[in-house]
DRENZA-442985 format. One record per residue (C-alpha): residue in one letter; x, y, z. Coordinates in steps of 0.5 Angstrom, whole numbers. Example, Ala and Ser with C-alpha at 12.3 -4.5 7.8 and 13.67 -1.06 7.14 Angstrom:
A 25 -9 16
S 27 -2 14
***
This chain:
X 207 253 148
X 214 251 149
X 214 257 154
X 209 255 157
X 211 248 159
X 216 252 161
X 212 255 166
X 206 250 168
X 211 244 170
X 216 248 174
X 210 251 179
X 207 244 179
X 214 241 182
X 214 247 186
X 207 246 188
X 209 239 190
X 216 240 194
X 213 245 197
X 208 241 200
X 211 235 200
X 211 230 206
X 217 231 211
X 217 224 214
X 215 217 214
X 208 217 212
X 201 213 213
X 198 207 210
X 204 204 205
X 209 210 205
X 214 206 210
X 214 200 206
X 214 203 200
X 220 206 202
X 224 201 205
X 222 196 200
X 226 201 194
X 232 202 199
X 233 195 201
X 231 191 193
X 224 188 197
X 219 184 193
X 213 190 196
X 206 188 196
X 201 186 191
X 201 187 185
X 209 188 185
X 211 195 182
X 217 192 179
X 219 199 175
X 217 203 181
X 221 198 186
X 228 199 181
X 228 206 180
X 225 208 188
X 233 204 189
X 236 209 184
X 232 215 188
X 234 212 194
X 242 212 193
X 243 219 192
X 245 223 198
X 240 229 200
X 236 228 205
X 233 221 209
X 231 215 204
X 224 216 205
X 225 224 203
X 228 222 197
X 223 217 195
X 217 221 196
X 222 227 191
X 221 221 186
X 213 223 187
X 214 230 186
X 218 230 180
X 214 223 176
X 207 227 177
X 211 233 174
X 212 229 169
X 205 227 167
X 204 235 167
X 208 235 162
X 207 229 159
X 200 233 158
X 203 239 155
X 206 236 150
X 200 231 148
X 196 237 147
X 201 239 142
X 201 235 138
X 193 235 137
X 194 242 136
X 190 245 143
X 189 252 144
X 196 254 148
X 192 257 153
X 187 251 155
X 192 246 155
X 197 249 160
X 191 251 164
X 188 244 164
X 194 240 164
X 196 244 171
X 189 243 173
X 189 236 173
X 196 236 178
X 193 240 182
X 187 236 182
X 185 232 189
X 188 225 187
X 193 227 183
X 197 232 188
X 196 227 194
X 200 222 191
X 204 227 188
X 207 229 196
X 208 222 199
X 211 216 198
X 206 212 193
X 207 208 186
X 201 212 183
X 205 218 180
X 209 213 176
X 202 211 174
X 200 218 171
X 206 219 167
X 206 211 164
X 199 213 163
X 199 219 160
X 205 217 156
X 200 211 153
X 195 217 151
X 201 220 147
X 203 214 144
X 196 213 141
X 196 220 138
X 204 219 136
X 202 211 134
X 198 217 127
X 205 216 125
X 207 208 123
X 214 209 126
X 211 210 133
X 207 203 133
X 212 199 136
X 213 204 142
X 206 205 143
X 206 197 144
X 212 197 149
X 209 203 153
X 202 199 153
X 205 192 156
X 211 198 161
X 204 201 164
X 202 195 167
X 208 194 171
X 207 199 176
X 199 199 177
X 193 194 175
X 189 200 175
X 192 202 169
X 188 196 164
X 183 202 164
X 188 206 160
X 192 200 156
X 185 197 155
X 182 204 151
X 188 205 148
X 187 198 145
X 181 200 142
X 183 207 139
X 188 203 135
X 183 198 132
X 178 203 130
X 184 208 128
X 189 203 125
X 186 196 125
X 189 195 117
X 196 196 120
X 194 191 127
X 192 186 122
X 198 185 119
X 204 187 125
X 200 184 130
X 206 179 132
X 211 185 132
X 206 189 136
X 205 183 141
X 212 182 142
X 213 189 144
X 207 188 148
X 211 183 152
X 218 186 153
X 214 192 156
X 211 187 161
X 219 184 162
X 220 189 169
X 216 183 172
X 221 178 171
X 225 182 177
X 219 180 182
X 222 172 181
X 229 173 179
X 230 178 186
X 225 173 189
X 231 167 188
X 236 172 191
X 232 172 198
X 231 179 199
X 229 181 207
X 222 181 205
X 219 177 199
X 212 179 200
X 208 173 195
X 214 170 195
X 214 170 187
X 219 165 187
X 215 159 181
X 209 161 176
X 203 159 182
X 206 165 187
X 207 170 181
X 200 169 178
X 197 170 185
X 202 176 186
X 201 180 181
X 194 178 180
X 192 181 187
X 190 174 190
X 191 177 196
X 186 183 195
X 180 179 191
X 176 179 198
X 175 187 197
X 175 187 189
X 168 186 186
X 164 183 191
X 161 188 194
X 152 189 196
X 150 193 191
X 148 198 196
X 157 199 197
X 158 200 190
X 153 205 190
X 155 209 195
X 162 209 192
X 160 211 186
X 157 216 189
X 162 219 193
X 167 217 186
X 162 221 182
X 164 227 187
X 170 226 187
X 171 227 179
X 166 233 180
X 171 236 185
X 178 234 180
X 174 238 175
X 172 243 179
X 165 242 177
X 164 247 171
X 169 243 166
X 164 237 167
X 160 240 161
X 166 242 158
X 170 235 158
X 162 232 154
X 163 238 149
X 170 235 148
X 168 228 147
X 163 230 142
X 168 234 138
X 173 229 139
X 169 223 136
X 167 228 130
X 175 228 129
X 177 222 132
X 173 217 132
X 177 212 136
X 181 216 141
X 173 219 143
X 172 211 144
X 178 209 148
X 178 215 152
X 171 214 154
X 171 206 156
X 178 208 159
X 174 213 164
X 168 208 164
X 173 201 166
X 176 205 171
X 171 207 175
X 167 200 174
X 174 197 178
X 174 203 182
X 167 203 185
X 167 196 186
X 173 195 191
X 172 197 198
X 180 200 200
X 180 206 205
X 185 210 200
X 181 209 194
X 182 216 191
X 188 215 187
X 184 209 184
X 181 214 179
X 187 218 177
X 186 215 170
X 178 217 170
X 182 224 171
X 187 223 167
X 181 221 161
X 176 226 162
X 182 231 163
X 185 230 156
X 177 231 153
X 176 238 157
X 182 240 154
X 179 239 147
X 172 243 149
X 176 248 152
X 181 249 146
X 173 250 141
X 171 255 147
X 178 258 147
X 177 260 139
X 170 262 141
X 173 267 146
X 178 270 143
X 183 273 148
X 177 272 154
X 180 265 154
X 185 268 159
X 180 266 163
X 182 259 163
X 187 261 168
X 183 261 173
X 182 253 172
X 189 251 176
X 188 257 181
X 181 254 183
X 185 247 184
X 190 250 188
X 185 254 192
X 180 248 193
X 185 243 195
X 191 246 197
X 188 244 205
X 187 237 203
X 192 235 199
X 198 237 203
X 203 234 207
X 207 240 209
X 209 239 217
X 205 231 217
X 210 228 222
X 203 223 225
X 206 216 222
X 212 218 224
X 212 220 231
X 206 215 232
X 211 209 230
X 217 211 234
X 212 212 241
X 209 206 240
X 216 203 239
X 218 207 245
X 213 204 250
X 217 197 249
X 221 195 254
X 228 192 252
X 228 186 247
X 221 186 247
X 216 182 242
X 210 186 239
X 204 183 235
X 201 188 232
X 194 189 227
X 195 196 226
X 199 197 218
X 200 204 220
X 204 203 227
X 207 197 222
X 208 200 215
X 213 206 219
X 217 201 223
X 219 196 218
X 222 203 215
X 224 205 221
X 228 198 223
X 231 197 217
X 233 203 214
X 234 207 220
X 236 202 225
X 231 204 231
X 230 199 236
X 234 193 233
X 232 189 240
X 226 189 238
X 222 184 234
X 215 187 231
X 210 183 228
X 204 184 224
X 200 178 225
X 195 180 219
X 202 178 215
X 202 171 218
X 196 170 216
X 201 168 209
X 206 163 208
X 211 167 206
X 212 172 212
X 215 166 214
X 221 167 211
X 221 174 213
X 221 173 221
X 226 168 219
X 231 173 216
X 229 179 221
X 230 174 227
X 231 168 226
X 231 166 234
X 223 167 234
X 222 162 228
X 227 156 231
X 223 157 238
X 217 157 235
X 219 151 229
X 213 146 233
X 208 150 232
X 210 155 226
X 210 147 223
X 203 145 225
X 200 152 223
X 202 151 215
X 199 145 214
X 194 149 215
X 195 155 212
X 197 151 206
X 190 148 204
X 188 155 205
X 192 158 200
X 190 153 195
X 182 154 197
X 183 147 201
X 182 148 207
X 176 145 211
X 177 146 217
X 177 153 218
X 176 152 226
X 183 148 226
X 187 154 223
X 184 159 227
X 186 155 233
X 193 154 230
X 194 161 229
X 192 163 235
X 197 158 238
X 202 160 233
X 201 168 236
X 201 166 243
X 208 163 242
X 211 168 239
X 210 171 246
X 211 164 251
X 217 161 247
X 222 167 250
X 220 168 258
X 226 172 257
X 223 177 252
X 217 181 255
X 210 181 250
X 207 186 248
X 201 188 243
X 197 193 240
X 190 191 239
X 185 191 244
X 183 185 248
X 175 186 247
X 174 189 240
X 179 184 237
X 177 177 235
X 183 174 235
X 186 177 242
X 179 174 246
X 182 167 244
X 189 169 246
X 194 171 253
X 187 169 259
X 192 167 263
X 195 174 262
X 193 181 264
X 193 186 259
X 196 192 262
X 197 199 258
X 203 202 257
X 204 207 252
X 201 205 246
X 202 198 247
X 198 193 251
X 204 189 256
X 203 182 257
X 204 181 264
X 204 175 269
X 203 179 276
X 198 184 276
X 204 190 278
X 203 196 274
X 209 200 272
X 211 207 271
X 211 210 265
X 213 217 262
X 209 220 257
X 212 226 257
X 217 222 252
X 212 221 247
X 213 227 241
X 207 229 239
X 205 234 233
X 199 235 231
X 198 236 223
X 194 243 221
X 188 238 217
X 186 231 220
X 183 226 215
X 179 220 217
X 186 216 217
X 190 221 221
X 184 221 226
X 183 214 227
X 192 213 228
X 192 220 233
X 186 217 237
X 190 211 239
X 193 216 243
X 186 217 247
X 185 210 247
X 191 207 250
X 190 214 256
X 184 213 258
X 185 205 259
X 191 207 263
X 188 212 266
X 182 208 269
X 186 203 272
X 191 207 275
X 184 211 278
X 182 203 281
X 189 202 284
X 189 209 288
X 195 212 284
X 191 218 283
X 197 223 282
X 199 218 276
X 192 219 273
X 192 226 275
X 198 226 271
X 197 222 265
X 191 227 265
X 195 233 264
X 199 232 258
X 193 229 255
X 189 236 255
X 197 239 254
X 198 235 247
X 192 234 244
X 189 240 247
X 183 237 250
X 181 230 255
X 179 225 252
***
């Protein structure tokens, strides 16, 4: 068994590295990445241990920051690999199927996507799976405090850890409810000093950090961020119709991480289990069964790694019906091999980020289309995400000011502009002032005046851009599909340059090379590497048409070309 640790989690690194992303990537990587660099409080629920050890990671000289932190992706999901391993050594598992198995699991789609980017859920697994080790170790009364501990440490990385925490909970009360009666203070008390990493969120709130997301600086604002208050919208309030779609899609995903033809074989293994193990059958059972009721009923585009503890439990039981298959088999269970060579084959396309530069070149030219000393709203988090880290980690475009203007829906963004450009604050302290009485009411669900806000947001916005003539503006959102953008800058015209809209007073057009952008185009294009490459096409065509209307046929002719050039066809 030993050897083949030696062997399964090696390759499961390697796999890893190899397919690593190698830049800044989409969705949360660049604020992930600068959040750990820079000790931010990062978005909810906090990730205080992930944010600790990414700055740790993030010191060591090789590579960019952003490398170094994804490297910690890699090699915490190696771990969990592991940590598999040496779980199903200790239920005593047919050596064959639980290297096979465990390897497998790493190489299913949920698992090795997050495996190869910057992203908090690697971590998840390992603290997941070293909860379902405690249980099993917890046989033996020594390990009890440590299970305690590692249940309350899972916790701080990721909510969707409750499902693993809550089944590892009921495995002790059916297994051990005489030894919990009567240590439960202790117990509790471990519980608790595992969940101590989130008092960083505070004490690091205290010092004032660049950005402090939740400004988790008194009880209130740190229940609401670890909480996910922000989030609730999306969390179990979805039409029946949208839960059922996604449980289907997540039935297919479970399926596809089994690789279908372990499906039986993981309900072979929780009959057995429960035959042997009555409480950890349970607990895996309710633990699969939790995370995919939280899973199905929040609606987020990247909720694939939302199931990596359903993955995780139905793992462990289809090691347990390949370990009685295996001794049935004899030395046809080398067929068990083919379990991790399927995973590599089936997801090796979907998975892999080797050569994705899409969030990097996409940020950097839509940074590129701004004039100097320019102020750019924007709505889209992948153009925001990789700029914050290209900002502040980098040092790209210091004269620039970038502003989410989702974010300033929330009171302590506030305190992030006025670290990062304190200018803007003190020119806009007028209306910045009348839009928080607002935003106030709003976020202790007082608000009756929902008319009111709006009017002070968007006004709050347009300042942004009037209240600096010397600056030129800037956004990314589009005039007529955006319903903030249809009550902001009339008096303007919206003039694509790039992938901005510049915010003109005169109705002149200036000249813009788009033979500056550096486009790469990724092997494999998800839904979300699509949407962020089709901006390109978006911002062309509107450029495009106009200069068509105002006879620059040569321009448009142009602009033409090195569309058809980069992207290999019109648009």
């Amino acid at each position: 068994m030993r050897n083949l640790t030696w062997l399964v989690v090696p390759f499961g690194l390697a796999v890893y590295l190899a397919t690593m992303a190698p830049a800044v990537g989409l969705i949360d990587s660049g604020e992930l990445a600068a959040g750990c660099h820079l000790l931010n409080i990062l978005h909810p629920t906090g990730y205080p241990l992930y944010t600790v050890l990414g700055r740790l990671v993030s010191l060591i000289p090789v590579g960019s920051v952003v490398n170094r932190v994804a490297g910690m992706s890699a090699v915490l999901a190696a771990a969990g690999v592991g940590l598999l391993l040496l779980l199903f050594r200790r239920m005593k598992l047919d050596p064959v199927a639980s290297a096979a198995v465990a390897l497998g699991t790493g190489l299913s789609l949920p698992v090795w996507s997050v495996a190869v980017d910057v992203e908090v859920y690697a971590l998840s697994l390992a603290l997941g799976v070293l909860v379902w080790l405690s249980v099993e170790a917890a046989r033996d009364r020594r390990f009890l405090l440590l299970a305690a501990f590692l249940a309350g440490l899972a916790l701080t990385n990721h909510m969707s850890a409750t499902s693993i925490v809550a089944g590892a909970g009921l495995a002790f009360v059916v297994e051990r409810w005489q030894v919990l009666k009567r240590r439960w203070f202790v117990l509790l008390l471990f519980f608790l000093l595992g969940l101590s990493p989130y008092l960083f969120l505070v004490l690091r709130a205290r010092a004032g950090p660049l950005l402090a997301w939740g400004n988790p600086v008194d009880l209130e604002r740190f229940w609401w961020h670890v909480t996910g208050k922000q989030y609730r919208v999306w969390m179990f309030s979805l039409p029946f119709s949208e839960v059922l779609a996604n449980a289907g899609r997540g039935l297919v995903l479970l399926g596809r991480s089994l690789l279908v033809v372990l499906v039986p074989v993981a309900g072979y293994g929780l009959v057995k289990l429960y035959r042997a193990r009555r409480g950890l059958a349970m607990g895996l059972a309710v633990s699969v069964l939790l995370c995919f009721l939280y899973a199905v009923n929040y609606s987020i585009p990247d909720i694939e790694a939302y199931f990596i503890p359903c993955v995780v439990g139905l793992g462990i039981l289809a090691a347990v019906g390949s370990d009685a298959l295996c001794r049935r088999l004899g030395r046809f269970r080398h067929a068990f091999w083919l379990v991790p060579v399927a995973a590599l084959a089936l997801n090796f396309t979907s998975a892999s980020r080797r050569g994705h530069h899409v969030a990097l070149d996409g940020a950097r030219n839509t940074l590129a289309s701004a004039a100097d000393s320019a102020v750019v709203l924007t709505e889209w988090w992948d153009f925001y995400s990789p700029s914050l880290y290209l900002e502040h980690v980098e040092g790209a475009r210091p004269d620039l000011c970038v502003i989410d203007k989702e974010l300033v829906r929330r009171s302590w963004y506030f305190d992030y502009l006025e670290n990062a450009y304190p200018w803007l604050v003190e020119n806009s302290s007028a209306e910045i002032d009348r839009y928080r009485v607002y935003l106030d009411r709003f976020e202790h669900g007082t608000l009756r005046d929902p008319a009111g806000i709006q009017g002070a947001f968007t006004a709050l916005l347009e300042s942004f851009v009037r209240n600096n003539p010397g600056r030129p503006g800037y956004v990314t959102f589009d005039p007529y599909t955006d319903r903030d953008a249809r009550e902001m800058f009339r008096d303007r015209r919206w003039t694509p340059v790039g992938l901005l809209f510049e915010l003109r007073e005169d109705t002149l057009m200036p000249p813009f090379d788009y033979d500056r952008f550096r486009v790469r185009l990724p092997a494999r294009a998800d839904p979300r590497t699509q949407a962020n490459l089709s901006r390109y096409s978006r911002f062309a065509r509107a450029r495009f048409e106009l200069l068509s209307r105002a006879g620059r046929e040569d321009e448009a002719a142009a602009l033409r070309e090195w569309h058809e050039a980069a992207f290999g066809r019109g648009w």
